[in-house]
Each structure stands twice: as structure tokens, then as C-alpha cells.
C-alpha positions in Angstrom: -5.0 -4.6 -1.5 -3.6 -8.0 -1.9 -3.1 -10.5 1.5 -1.4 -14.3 1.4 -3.7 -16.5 3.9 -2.6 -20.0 4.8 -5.9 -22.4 4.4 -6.6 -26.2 4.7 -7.9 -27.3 1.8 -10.4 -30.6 2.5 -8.5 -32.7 -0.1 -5.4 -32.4 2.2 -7.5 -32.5 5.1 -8.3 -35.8 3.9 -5.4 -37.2 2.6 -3.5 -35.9 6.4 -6.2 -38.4 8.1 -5.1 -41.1 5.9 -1.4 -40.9 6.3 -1.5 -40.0 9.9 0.0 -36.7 9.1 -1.0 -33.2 10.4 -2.2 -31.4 7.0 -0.4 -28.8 5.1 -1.7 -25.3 4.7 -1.8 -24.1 0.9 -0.7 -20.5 0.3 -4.1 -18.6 -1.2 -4.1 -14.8 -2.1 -7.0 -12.6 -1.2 -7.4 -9.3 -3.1 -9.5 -7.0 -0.9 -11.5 -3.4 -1.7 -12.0 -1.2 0.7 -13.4 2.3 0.6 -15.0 5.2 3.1 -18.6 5.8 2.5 -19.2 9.6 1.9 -22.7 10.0 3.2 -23.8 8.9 6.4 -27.5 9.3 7.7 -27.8 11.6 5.2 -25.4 13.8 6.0 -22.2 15.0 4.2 -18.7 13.4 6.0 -18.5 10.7 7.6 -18.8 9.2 11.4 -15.9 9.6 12.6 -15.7 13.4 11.9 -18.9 14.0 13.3 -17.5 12.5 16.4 -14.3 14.2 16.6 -15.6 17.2 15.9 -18.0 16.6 19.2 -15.0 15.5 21.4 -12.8 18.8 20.0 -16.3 20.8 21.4 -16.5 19.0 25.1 -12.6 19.4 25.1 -13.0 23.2 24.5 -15.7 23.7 27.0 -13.5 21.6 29.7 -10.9 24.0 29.0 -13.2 26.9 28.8 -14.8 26.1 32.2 -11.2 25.4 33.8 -10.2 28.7 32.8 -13.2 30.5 34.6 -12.1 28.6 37.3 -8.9 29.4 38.2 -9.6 33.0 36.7 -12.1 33.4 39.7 -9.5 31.8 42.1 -6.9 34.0 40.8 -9.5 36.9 41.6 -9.6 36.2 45.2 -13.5 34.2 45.1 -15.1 31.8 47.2 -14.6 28.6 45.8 -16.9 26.4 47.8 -19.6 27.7 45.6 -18.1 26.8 42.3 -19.8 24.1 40.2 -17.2 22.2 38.6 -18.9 19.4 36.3 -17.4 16.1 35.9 -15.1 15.2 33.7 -16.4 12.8 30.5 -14.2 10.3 28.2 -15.4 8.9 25.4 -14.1 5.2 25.0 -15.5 3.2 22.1 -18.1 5.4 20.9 -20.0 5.8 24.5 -19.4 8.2 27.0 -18.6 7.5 30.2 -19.4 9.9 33.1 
């Protein structure tokens, strides 16, 4: 991938300061490489699979357990015995009760 940056060079830094000028930023292309890694910890895939697929399981066991609930509330059961656990989001790679 190729980017244009605008830098300062210190020659026109210093020739700015002698006429009294603000400087002029010079146009400099930067070529950048990027790539995934395909191992991580020793494991095949990387990161952010392992952590989607771990959100797609506590999303499926939210739904799961919502299901069972209103399945026994459709049923006619006492719900003031029901443990519902709380709800977690992950933001940022932590997970917040």
C-alpha cells in the first residue's frame, strides 16, 4: 500500500526561522506491508476468530437460556424461582458483567 504524508523537513524548518516564515511541508510517500499472522499461541487461525467464535457461543447460550424461559412461562410455571443470569458484552477484548 502506498500513503502521501506531509513532513517538515529540518532544512526548511530552518530556513522558515530565518525568513520569519511558517515552513512548508514536503510531499513524502510511504509504501507500507501489511499482513495477518496465521498462527497465534500456537494455534491455527488467528485472534480474532478465536474471539468471535466465543461471542457466537455466549450469544447462543443467551438465546438458548431465553428460550427455556419463556418456554416455562408459556407452560404456566412459577417464575420467581427462575435464575436468569446476567447479560455480558464484550467491548474491547474484556468482558463486562
Amino acid at each position: 500500500m502506498s500513503l502521501y504524508d506531509l513532513r517538515y523537513t529540518h532544512a526548511e524548518a530552518a530556513r522558515a526561522a530565518r525568513a520569519g516564515r511558517r515552513p512548508a511541508p514536503t510531499k513524502t510517500l510511504r509504501r507500507i506491508t501489511s499482513w495477518q499472522p496465521r498462527v497465534l499461541d500456537g494455534r491455527d487461525g488467528s485472534l480474532a476468530v478465536e474471539i468471535a467464535t466465543a461471542e457466537g457461543r455466549a450469544r447462543l447460550q443467551g438465546r438458548l437460556g431465553a428460550q427455556r424461559i419463556r418456554g416455562l412461562h408459556h407452560a404456566g410455571h412459577d417464575m420467581d424461582d427462575v435464575d436468569i443470569p446476567p447479560v455480558r458484552h464484550r467491548h474491547g477484548g474484556l468482558w463486562h458483567a
